[in-house]
C-alpha positions as CSV (number, residue, x, y, z in Angstrom):
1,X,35.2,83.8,74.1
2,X,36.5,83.9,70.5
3,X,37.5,87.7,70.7
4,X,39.4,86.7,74.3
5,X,41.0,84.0,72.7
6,X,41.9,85.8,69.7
7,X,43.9,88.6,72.0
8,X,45.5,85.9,73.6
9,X,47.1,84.2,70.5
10,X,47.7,87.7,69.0
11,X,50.0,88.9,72.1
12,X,51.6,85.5,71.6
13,X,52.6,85.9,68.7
14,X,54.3,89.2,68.7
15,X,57.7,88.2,70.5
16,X,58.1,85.1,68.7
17,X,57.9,88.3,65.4
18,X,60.0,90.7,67.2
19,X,62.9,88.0,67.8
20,X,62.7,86.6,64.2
21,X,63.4,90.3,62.8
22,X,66.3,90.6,64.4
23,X,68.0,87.1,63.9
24,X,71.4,87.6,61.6
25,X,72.3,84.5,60.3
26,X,75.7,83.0,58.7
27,X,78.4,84.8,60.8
28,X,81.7,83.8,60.1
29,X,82.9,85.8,63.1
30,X,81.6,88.0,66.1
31,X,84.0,90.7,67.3
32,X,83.6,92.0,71.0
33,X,82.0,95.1,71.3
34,X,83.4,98.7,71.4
35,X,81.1,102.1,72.1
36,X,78.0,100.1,71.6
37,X,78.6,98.4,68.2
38,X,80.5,95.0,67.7
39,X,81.9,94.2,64.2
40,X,80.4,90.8,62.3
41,X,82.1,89.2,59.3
42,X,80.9,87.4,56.0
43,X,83.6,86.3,54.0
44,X,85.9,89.1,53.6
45,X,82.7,91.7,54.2
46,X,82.0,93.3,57.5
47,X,78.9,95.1,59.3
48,X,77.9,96.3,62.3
49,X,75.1,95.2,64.8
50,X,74.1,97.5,67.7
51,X,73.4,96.0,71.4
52,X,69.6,95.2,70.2
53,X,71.2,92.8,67.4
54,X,70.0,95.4,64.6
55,X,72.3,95.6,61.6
56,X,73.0,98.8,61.9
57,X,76.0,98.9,58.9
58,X,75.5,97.0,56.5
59,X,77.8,94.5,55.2
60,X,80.8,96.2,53.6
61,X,84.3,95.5,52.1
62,X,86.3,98.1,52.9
63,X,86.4,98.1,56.8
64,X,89.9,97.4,57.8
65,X,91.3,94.2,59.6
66,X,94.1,91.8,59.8
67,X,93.3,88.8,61.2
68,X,97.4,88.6,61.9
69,X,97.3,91.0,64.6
70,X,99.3,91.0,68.0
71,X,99.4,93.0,70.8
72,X,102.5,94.5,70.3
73,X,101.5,95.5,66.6
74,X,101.4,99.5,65.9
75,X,99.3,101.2,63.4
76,X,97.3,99.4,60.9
77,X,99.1,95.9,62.0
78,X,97.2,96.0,65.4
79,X,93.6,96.1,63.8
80,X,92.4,92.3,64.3
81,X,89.1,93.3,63.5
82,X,87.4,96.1,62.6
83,X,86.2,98.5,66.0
84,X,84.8,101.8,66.6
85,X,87.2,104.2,69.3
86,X,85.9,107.4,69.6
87,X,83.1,106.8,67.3
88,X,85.5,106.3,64.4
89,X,86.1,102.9,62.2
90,X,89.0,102.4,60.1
91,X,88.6,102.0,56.4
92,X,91.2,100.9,53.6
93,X,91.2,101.8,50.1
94,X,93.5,100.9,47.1
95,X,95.1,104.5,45.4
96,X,97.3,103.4,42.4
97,X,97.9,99.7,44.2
98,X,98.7,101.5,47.3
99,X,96.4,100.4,50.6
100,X,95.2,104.0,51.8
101,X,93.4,104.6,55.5
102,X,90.8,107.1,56.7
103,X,87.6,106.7,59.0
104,X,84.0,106.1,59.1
105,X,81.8,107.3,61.6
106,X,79.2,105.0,63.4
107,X,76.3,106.0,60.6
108,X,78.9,104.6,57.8
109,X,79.7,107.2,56.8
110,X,83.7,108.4,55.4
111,X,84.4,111.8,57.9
112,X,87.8,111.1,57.2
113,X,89.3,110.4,53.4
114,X,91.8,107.9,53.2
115,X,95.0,109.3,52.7
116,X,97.3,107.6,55.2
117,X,99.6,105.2,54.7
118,X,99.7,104.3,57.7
119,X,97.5,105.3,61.0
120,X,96.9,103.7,64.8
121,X,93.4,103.9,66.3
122,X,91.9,106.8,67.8
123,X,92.7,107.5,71.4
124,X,91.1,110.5,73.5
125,X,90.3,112.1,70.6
126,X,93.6,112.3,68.4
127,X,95.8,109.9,66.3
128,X,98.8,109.6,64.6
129,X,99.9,108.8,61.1
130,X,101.7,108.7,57.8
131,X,100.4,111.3,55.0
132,X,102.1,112.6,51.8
133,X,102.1,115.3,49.3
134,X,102.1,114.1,45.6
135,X,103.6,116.8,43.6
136,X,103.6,117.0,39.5
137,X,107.1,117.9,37.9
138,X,106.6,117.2,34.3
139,X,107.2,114.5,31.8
140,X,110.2,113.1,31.5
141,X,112.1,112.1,27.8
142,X,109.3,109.4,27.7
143,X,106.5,111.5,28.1
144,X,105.4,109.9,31.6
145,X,104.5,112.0,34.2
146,X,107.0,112.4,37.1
147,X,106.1,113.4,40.6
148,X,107.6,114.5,44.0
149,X,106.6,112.7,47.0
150,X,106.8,114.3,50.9
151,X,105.8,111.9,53.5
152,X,104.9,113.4,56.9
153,X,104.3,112.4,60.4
154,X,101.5,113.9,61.8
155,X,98.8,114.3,64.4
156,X,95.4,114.5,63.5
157,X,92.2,114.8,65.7
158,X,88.6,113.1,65.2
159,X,87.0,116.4,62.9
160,X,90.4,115.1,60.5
161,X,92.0,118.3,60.9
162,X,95.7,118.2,61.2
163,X,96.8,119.2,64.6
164,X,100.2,119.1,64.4
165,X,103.8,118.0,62.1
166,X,105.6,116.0,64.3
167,X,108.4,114.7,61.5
168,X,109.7,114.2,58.0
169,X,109.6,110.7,57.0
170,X,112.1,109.7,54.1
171,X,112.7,106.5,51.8
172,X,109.2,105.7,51.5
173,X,109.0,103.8,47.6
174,X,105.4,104.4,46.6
175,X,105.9,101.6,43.6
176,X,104.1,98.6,44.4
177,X,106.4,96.2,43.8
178,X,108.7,98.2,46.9
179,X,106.4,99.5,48.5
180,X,106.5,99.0,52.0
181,X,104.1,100.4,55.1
182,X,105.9,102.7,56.9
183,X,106.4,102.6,60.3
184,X,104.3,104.8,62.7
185,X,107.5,106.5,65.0
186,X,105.2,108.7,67.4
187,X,102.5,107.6,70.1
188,X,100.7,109.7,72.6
189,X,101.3,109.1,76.6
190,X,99.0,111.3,78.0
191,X,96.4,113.9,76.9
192,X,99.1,116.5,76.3
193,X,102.4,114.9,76.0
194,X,103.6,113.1,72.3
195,X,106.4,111.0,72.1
196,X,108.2,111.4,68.8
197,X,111.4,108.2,68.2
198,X,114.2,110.0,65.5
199,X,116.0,107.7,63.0
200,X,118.6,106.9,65.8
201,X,115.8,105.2,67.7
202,X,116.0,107.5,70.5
203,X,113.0,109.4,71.9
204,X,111.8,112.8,72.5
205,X,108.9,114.2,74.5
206,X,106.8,117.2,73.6
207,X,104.4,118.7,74.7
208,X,101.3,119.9,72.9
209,X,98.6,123.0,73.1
210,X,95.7,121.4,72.0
């Protein structure tokens, strides 16, 4: 009787365990979830839980967000919270007071380094975005270093190779103090077809072998 009674209690006792290991306590806020993982916020930190309610990422602060966000935001602008599309999460880091993007994949890990300055989402496999080219020329009669910048438009798939050069960007101050984020001028419409916007604001389709 004491051995019957002893399963009993014993089998009792194991979901009341199981649920208590997976309890995560003092959320600030719960993002919706996206490929299997939603986004949850301490303070100014972010992790991951999976669809068990596992943390599966850990609390981290450089997941991006921007709790500013509307719909008709582009790039960096639109991420309210931080979301995984096509297994890849948005991550900001500062480079000489300048806010630079790349990716994590859905293990934390970086697969892509930040160096955009600006960068949308990932969509079927491909993204565009902002990157430059810092270029030394010498000192100058003060003995500070002086470089040359070249800013570029570009398409880039999920491996973080460079697909394609869609444009030159220009009159991009990488000071602080005027530094602006640039504005992303290219979006893809369909699997194959880019549309590029030139300085005039008008629009050109191409099409790409991908």
């Amino acid at each position: 009787m004491k051995t019957k009674l002893f399963i009993v209690l014993l089998i009792l006792s194991i979901p009341v365990t199981m649920v208590s290991a997976q309890t995560i306590g003092e959320i600030d806020e719960i993002a919706p979830f996206s490929e299997g993982l939603a986004a949850v916020r301490q303070d100014n930190s972010w992790g991951f839980v999976n669809e068990e309610g596992a943390l599966v990422i850990d609390y981290r602060d450089d997941l991006h967000w921007n709790k500013d966000a509307k719909s008709t935001d582009k790039g960096i602008n639109a991420i309210k919270y931080p979301l995984f599309k096509n297994g890849l999460c948005m991550i900001k880091r500062m480079v000489e007071n300048i806010p630079h993007y790349g990716f994590i994949n859905s293990k934390g890990e970086q697969v892509i380094e930040p160096k955009f300055l600006n960068v949308s989402s990932f969509e079927n496999g491909y993204t565009t975005g902002i990157i430059y080219e810092k270029v030394f020329k010498g000192n100058n009669e003060f003995n500070l270093k002086i470089y040359d910048y070249k800013f570029h438009e570009v398409l880039m798939d999920s491996s973080g190779e460079i697909v394609e050069f869609l444009s030159r960007r220009d009159h991009i101050q990488m000071v602080r103090k005027r530094y602006e984020v640039p504005e992303i001028r290219s979006k893809m419409i369909s699997k194959n077809l880019i549309a590029i916007q030139s300085s005039d604001k008008s629009w050109e389709i191409k099409k790409l072998v991908l």
